[in-house]
C-alpha positions as CSV (number, residue, x, y, z in Angstrom):
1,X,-95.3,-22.1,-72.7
2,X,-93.8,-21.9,-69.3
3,X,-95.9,-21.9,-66.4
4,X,-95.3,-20.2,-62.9
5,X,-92.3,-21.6,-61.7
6,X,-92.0,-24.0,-58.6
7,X,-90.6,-23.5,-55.4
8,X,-86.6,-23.0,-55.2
9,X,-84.8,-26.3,-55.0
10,X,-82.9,-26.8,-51.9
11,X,-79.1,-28.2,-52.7
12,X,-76.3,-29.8,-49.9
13,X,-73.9,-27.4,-51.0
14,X,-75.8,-24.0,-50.5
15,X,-75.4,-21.8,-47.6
16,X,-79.3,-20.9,-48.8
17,X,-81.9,-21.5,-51.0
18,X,-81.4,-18.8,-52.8
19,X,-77.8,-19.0,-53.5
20,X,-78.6,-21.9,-55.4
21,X,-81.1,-20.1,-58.2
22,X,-82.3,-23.8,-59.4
23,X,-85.7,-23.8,-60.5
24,X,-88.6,-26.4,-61.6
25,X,-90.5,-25.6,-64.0
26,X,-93.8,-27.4,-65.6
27,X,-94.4,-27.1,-69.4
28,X,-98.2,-26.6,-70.0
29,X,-99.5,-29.8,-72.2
30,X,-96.9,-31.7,-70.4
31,X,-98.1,-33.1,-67.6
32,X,-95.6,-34.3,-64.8
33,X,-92.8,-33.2,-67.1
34,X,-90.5,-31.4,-65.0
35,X,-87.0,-29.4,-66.0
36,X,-84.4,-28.2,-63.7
37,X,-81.9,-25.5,-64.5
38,X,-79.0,-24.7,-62.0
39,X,-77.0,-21.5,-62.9
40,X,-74.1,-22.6,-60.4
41,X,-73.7,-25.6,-62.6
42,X,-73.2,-24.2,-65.6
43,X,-71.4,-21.3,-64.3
44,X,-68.9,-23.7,-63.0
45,X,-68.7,-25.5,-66.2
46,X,-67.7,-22.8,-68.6
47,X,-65.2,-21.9,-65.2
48,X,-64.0,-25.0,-66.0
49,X,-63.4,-24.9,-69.6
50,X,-61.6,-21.6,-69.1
51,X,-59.2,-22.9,-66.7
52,X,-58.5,-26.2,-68.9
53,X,-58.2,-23.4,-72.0
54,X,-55.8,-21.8,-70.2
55,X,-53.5,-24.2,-68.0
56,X,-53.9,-22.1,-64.6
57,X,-56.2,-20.5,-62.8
58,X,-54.6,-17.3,-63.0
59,X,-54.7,-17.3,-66.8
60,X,-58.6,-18.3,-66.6
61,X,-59.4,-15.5,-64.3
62,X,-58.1,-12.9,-66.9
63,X,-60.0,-14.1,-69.4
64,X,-63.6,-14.5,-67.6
65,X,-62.7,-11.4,-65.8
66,X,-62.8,-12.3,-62.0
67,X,-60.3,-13.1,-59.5
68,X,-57.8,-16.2,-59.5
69,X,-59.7,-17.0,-56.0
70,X,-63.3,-16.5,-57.7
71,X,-62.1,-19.5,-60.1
72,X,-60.7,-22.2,-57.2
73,X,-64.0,-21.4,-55.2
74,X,-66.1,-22.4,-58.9
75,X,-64.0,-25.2,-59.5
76,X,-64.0,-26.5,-56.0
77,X,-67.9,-26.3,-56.2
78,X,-68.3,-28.2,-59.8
79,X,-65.6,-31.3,-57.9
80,X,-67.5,-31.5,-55.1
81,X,-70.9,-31.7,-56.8
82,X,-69.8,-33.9,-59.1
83,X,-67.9,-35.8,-56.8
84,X,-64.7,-36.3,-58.6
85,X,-61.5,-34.5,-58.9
86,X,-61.4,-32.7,-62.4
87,X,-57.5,-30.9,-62.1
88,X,-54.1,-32.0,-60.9
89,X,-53.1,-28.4,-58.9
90,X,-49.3,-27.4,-58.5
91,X,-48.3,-23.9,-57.5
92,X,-48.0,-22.6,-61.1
93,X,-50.2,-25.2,-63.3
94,X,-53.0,-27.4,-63.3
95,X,-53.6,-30.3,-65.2
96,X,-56.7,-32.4,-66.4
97,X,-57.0,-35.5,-64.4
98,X,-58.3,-38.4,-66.4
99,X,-62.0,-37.8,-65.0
100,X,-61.8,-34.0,-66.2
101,X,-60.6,-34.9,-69.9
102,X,-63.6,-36.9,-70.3
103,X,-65.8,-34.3,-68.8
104,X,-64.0,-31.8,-70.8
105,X,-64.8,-33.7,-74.2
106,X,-68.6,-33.8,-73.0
107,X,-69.2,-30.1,-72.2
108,X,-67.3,-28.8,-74.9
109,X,-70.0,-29.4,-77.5
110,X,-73.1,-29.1,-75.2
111,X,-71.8,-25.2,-74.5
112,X,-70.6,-24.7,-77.4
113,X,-74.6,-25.4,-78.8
114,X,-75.7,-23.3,-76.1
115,X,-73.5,-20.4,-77.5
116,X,-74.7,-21.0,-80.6
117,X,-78.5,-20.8,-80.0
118,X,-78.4,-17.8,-78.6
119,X,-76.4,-16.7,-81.4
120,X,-79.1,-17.7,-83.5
121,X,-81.5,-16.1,-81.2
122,X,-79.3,-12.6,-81.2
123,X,-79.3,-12.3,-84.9
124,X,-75.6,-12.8,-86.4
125,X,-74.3,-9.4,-86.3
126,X,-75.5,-8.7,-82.6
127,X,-74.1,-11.8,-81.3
128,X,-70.7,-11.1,-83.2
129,X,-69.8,-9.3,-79.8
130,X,-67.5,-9.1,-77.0
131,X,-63.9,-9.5,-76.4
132,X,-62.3,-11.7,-78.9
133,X,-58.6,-12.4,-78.1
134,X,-56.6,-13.6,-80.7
135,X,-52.6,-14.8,-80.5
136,X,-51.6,-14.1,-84.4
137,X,-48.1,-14.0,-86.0
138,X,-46.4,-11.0,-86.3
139,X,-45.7,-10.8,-89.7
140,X,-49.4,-11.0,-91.1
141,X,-50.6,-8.9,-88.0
142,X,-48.6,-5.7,-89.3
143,X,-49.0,-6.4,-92.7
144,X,-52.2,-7.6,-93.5
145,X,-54.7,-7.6,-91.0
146,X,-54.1,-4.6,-89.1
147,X,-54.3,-1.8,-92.3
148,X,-58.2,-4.3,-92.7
149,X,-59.2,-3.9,-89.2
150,X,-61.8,-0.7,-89.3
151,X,-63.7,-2.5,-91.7
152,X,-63.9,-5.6,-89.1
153,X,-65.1,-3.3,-86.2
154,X,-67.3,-1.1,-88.9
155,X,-69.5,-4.3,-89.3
156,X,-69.5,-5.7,-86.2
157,X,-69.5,-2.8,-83.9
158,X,-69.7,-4.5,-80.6
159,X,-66.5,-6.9,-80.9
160,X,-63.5,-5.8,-79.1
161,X,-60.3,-7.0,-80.2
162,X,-57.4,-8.3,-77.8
163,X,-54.5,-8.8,-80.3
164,X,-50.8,-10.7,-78.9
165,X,-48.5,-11.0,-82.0
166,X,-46.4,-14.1,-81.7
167,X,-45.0,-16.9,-83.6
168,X,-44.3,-19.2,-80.9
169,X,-46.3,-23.0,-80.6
170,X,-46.1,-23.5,-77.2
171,X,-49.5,-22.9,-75.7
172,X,-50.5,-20.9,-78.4
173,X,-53.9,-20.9,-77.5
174,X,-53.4,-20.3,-73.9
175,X,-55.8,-17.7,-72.8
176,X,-57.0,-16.9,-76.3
177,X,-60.2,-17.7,-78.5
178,X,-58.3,-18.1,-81.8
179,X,-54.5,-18.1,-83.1
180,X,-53.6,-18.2,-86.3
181,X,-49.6,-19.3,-87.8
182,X,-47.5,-19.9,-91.0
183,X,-46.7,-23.3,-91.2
184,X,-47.5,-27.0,-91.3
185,X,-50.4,-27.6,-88.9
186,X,-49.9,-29.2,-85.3
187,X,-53.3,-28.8,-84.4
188,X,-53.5,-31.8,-81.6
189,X,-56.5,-31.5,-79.6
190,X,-57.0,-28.2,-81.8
191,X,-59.0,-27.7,-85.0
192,X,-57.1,-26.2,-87.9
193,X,-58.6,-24.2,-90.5
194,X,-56.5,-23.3,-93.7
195,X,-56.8,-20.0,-94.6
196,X,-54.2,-19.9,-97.6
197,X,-50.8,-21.0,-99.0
198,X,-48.6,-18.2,-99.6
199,X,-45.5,-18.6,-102.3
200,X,-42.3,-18.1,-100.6
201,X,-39.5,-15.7,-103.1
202,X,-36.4,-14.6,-103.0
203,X,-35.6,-11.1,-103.0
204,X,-32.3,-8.6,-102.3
205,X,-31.9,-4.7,-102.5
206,X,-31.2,-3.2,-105.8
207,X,-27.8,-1.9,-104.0
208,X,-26.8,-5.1,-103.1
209,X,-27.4,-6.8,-107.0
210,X,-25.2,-3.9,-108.2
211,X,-22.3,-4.5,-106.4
212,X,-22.4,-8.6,-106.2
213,X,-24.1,-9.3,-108.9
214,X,-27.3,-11.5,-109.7
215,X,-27.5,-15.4,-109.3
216,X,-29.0,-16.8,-112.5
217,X,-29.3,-20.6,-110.5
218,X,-30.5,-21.5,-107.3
219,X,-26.2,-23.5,-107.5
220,X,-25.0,-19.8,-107.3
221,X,-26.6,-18.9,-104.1
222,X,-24.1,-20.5,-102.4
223,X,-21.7,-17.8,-103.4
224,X,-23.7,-15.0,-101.6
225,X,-24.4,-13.3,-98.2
226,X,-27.8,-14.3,-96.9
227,X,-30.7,-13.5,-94.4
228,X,-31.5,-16.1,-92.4
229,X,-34.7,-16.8,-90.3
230,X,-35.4,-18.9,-87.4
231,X,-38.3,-21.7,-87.4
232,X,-40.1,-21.3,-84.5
233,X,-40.9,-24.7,-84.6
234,X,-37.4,-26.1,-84.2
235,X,-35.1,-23.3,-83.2
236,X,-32.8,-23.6,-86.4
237,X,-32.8,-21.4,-90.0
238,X,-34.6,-22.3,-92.3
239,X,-33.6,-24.9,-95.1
240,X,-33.5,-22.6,-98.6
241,X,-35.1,-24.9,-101.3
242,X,-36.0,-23.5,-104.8
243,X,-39.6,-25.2,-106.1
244,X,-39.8,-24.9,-110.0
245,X,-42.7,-27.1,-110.8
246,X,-42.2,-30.6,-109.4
247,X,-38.1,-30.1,-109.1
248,X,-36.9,-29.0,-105.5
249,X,-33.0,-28.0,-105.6
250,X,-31.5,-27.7,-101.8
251,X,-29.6,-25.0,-101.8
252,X,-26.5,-24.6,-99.1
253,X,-26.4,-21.1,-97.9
254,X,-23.8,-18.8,-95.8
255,X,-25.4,-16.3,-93.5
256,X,-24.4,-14.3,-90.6
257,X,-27.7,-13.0,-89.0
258,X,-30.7,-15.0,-88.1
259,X,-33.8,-13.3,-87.5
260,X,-37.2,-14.1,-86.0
261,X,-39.0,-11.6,-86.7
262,X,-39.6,-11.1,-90.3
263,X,-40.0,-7.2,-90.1
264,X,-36.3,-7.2,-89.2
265,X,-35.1,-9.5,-91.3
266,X,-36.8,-7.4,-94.2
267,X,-35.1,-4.3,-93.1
268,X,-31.9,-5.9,-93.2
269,X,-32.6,-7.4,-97.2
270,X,-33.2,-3.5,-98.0
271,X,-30.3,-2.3,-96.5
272,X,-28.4,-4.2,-98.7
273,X,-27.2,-6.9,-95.8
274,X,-28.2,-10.3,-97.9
275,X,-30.4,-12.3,-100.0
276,X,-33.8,-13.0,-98.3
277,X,-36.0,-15.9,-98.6
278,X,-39.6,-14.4,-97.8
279,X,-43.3,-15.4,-97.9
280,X,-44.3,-13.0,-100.7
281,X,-47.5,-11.6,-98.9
282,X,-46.6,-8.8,-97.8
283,X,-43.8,-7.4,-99.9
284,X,-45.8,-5.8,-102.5
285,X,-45.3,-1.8,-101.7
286,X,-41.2,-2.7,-101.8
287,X,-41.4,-4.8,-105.0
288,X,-43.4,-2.2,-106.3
289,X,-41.2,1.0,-105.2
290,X,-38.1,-0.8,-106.0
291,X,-36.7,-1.0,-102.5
292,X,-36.9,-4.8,-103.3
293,X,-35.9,-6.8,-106.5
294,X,-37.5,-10.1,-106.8
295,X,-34.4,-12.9,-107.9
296,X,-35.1,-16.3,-109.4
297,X,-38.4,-16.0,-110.7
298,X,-38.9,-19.1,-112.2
299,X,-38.0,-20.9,-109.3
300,X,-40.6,-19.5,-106.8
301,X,-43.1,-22.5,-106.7
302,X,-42.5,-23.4,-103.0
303,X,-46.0,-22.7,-101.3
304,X,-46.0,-22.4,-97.1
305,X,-49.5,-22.5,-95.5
306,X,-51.4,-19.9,-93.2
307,X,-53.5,-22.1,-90.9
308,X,-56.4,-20.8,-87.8
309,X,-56.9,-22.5,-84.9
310,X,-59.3,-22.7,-82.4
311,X,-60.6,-25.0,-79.4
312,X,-61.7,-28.4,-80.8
313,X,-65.7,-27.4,-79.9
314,X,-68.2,-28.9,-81.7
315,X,-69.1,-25.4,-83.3
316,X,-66.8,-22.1,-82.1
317,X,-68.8,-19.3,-81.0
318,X,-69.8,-16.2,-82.9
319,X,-66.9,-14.1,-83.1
320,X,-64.9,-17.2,-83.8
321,X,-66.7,-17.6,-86.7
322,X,-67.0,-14.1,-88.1
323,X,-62.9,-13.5,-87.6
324,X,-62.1,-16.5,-89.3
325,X,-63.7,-16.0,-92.3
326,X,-62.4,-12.1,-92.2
327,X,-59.2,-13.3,-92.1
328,X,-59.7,-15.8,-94.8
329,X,-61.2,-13.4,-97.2
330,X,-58.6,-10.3,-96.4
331,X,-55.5,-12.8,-96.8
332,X,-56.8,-13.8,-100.3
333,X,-57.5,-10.6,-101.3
334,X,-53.8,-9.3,-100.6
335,X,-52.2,-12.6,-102.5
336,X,-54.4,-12.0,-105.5
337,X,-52.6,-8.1,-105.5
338,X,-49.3,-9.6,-105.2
């Protein structure tokens, strides 16, 4: 049990005593056992981790919700107590100096705990709160999690939901709490939780079958007008492969429009532009109201993941936690239905 606390501890870098808020306390059965707590400190630490999150001050200040100078004056405070320089500054970035990576791998864990006890203490559904912001690709934004999102906020009542749809890599996790992407993982510094691998099919309007005709062999695509899509992770289309069981055939295909954003790119295949390559989440009303016709069937084995990421803490807060396994459990639910 804690006892009347001590005193204010006096610090160099105050203006006063009281701006410091540092207090020693005496635990009763203890004797001589002292603790200190200094709000500035860790104030300044989870500045830091914001600003490293997020590559620039200005970037960090949105997501704590100050002002770009609010985060300079923090981080200047945590350097100078510390006594070493923790970011490389330029006008538009900063960067980790050597000292702040190793700080930054430290403090990650020991606030990341700290989260998480008073998670513990909240009760899970009351520390499910706040503003979550999450960088998620288009595709499964607008088709799958969006039309399960009340009954997200219906059980956790207090979470508010910042939602940028993107498929890009670079800095994907600037500024956010969690992204999540289609594709092979590049987690880095990251950790990467796979939520599911989606088969990939090939599909074309009804119109367009009738008045081309219907490959029977992944060799007769060649022949036809496709839909192309862009990786985000290398710029170019797409390769077209056709999985049947442990045989891959490559398949060389002639295409006039590249998309990058598969909402388009579906449009197009039911207009009756082309033959579409697609992951099949999604696609179910069209396959089932005929605006799409599923082609090659029994060469549809070709699997491409759906992958989460967060920061690399020790244990992700909360929220993390609860819109990761939401996500899991809704994107399972919609590939068992298709």
């Amino acid at each position: 049990m804690l006892t009347q606390p001590r005193p204010l501890l006096k610090d160099h870098n105050s203006h006063n005593d009281n701006d410091k808020k540092s207090l020693l306390l005496t635990l009763d059965g203890c004797e001589g056992y002292t603790m200190s707590f200094d709000g500035r400190l860790l104030t300044g630490v989870s500045v830091f981790l914001a600003v490293a999150d997020a590559g620039n001050f200005a970037k960090a200040a949105d997501v704590l919700g100050v002002t770009p100078s609010g985060v300079s004056r923090s981080i200047g405070r945590l350097e100078t107590r510390m006594g070493v320089r923790l970011f490389d500054r330029t006008p538009r970035s900063v960067a980790l100096t050597e000292e702040g990576r190793l700080f930054r791998l430290q403090a990650l864990p020991l606030v990341a705990g700290l989260e998480e006890a008073a998670a513990m203490a909240a009760g899970s559904a009351a520390a499910v709160a706040g503003r979550l912001r999450v960088s998620i690709d288009p595709w499964f934004a607008r088709m799958v999690l969006a039309p399960e999102l009340p009954r997200l906020t219906e059980k956790y009542p207090n979470l508010r939901i910042d939602l940028m749809t993107t498929n890009a890599r670079d800095d994907m996790m600037s500024g956010f709490d969690v992204a999540v992407r289609f594709g092979s993982t590049s987690a880095g510094s990251l950790i990467a939780r796979k939520l599911l691998d989606i088969r990939v099919i090939t599909c074309a309007a009804p119109a367009y079958l009738e008045k081309f005709g219907e490959p029977t062999r992944p060799e007769d695509i060649e022949g036809y007008e496709v839909i192309l899509f862009r990786d985000p992770e290398t710029g170019r289309a797409f390769p077209w492969e056709f999985h049947r069981g442990g045989e891959i055939v490559s398949a060389k295909v002639d295409g006039r429009i590249i998309f990058d954003d598969p909402s388009a790119a579906i449009a197009a295949c039911i207009a009756g532009q082309g033959i579409f390559q697609s992951l099949e989440i999604g696609l179910d009303p069209w396959l089932k109201s005929g605006g799409l016709r599923q082609i090659l069937k029994d060469w549809s084995d070709e699997h491409y993941p759906l992958y989460a990421y967060h920061p690399a803490r020790h244990l992700p807060p909360a929220k993390v936690r609860a819109f990761l396994d939401f996500v899991q459990q809704i994107a399972k639910e919609k590939a068992r239905q298709g």
